[in-house]
N, C-alpha and C positions, 0 to 999 in steps of 0.2 A: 766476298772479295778475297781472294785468294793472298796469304801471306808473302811478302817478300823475300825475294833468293837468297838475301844473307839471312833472314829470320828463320827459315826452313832448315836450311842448312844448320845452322846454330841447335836448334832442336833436333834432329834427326844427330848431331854432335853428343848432345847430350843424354840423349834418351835411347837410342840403337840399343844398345849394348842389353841395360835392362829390360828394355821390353824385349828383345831376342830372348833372354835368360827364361824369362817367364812365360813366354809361348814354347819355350822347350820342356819346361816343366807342365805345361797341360796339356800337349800333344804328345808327346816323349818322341818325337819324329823331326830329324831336325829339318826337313824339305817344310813339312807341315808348318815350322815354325817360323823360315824364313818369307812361308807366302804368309802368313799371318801377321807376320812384321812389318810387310813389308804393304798389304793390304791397311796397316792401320795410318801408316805415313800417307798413302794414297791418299787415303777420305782425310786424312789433316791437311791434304794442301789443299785438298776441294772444299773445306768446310771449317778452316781455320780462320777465316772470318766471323765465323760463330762464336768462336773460344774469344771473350772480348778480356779473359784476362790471363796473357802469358803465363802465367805463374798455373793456370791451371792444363797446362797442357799435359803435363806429364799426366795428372791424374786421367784426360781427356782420351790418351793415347793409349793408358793400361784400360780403363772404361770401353772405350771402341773393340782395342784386339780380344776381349775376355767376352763379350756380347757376337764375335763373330766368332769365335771358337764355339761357343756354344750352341750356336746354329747349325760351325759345322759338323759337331756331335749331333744333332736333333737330325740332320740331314744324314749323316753315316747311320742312324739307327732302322734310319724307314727303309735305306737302300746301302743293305748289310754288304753287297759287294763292294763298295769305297769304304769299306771301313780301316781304323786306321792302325799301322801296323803295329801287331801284339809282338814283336818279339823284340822287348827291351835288355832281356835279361845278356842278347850276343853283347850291347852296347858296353856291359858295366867289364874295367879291367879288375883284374886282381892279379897283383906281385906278390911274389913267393914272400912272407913276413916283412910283410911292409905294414905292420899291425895298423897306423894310422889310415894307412889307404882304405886297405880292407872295409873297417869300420865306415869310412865314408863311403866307401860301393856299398856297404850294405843298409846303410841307412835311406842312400840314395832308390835302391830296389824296394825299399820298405815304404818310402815315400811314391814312389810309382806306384804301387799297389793301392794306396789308400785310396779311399773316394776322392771323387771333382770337388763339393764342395771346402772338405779338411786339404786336399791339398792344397788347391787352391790359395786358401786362408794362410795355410803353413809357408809356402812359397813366397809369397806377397810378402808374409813379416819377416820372414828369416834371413831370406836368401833377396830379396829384391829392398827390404828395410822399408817397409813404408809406415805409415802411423795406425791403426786402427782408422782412425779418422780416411784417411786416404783408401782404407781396405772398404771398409762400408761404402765408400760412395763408388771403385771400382766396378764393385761385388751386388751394389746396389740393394742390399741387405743393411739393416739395426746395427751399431758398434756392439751391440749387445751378442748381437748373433755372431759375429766376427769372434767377440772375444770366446763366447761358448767354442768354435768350429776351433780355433786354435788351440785351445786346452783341449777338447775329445780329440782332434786328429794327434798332438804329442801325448796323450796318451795311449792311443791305437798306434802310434808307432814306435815306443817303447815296448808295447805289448808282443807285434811280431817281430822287433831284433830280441826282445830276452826270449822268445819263444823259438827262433831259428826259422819262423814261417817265410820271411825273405830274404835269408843271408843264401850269397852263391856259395855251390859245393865246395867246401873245406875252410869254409871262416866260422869262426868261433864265437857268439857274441861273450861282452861282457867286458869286453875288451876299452870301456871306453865311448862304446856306439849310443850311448843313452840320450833324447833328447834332449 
C-alpha cells in the first residue's frame, strides 16, 4: 500500500538532502547521485508499505540507495565501458590561501581515494551523523565492523593528507587537514 501524498512528501522533506549527500560521496558523480536518490524514493513509494514503522525510514532509504549503488559498481565492473567517472580531481576548488578551504578540498580528495567500504563508513558518521547502530544496519555489516572501517579509513586518511598522496597541486598539508 503505497504511502500517502502528505507522508511522502514529508519524508522525501526530510530526507532529500542527506541521502543526495551520501550518494555523492559514493558515486562522486553528481548525475550518478541524483538517479540514485531519486531511484531510492521511487522503491519508497512503491514499497513504503513495508516500512511499518516511520521512524525507520530514513534508515530504509540510506539501506535501499547504498545496496543499489552497489550493484551499480558490480554492474560498472563486468561492463567497464559504463563505468563511472574517474575524474574527480576537475571537481575540487582551491582558492589562493584560503588555508581552511584548501584543507577541506584536500581531505575531501583523500576521502574520494579511499576504499567503498572506509568511505562509506566515514561518510555515513561524519558527514551524514548517523549512529553506529544506524551504519551497521545501512551497511548491513556488525557495529563492530562499522566501528573497525571507521577508525582504519581515519587512519588511512590522515595517512595520505600528512603524506601529500591526495592533496591538489600547491596545498600544503598540516595545515589543520587531520581527521
Amino acid at each position: 500500500m503505497p504511502p500517502s501524498e502528505k507522508a511522502f512528501e514529508e519524508v522525501v522533506s526530510a530526507y532529500y538532502e542527506p541521502l543526495y549527500r551520501f550518494a555523492l560521496g559514493l558515486s562522486r558523480s553528481e548525475a550518478d547521485a541524483a538517479d540514485l536518490t531519486q531511484r531510492a524514493f521511487e522503491r519508497f513509494g512503491e514499497k513504503a508499505g513495508s516500512v511499518r514503522d516511520v521512524s525507520k525510514a530514513k534508515t530504509w532509504l540510506f539501506t535501499t540507495l547504498y545496496r543499489d549503488f552497489l550493484q551499480q559498481k558490480r554492474r560498472a565492473t563486468r561492463f567497464p565501458e559504463s563505468e563511472l567517472d574517474e575524474n574527480i580531481d576537475a571537481t575540487i576548488v582551491e582558492l589562493p590561501r584560503a588555508d581552511v578551504i584548501t584543507d577541506a578540498n584536500a581531505a575531501v580528495a583523500a576521502l574520494n581515494r579511499l576504499e567503498e567500504p572506509f568511505r562509506s563508513a566515514l561518510v555515513l558518521f561524519y558527514l551524514q551523523e548517523h549512529s553506529y547502530r544506524e551504519i551497521a544496519e545501512i551497511l548491513e555489516v556488525p557495529i563492530g565492523t562499522v566501528m573497525s572501517r571507521i577508525s582504519r579509513g581515519k587512519e588511512m586518511l590522515r595517512a595520505r593528507i600528512e603524506s601529500h598522496d591526495s592533496l591538489p597541486a600547491g596545498v600544503a598539508a598540516g595545515k589543520g587537514a587531520h581527521a
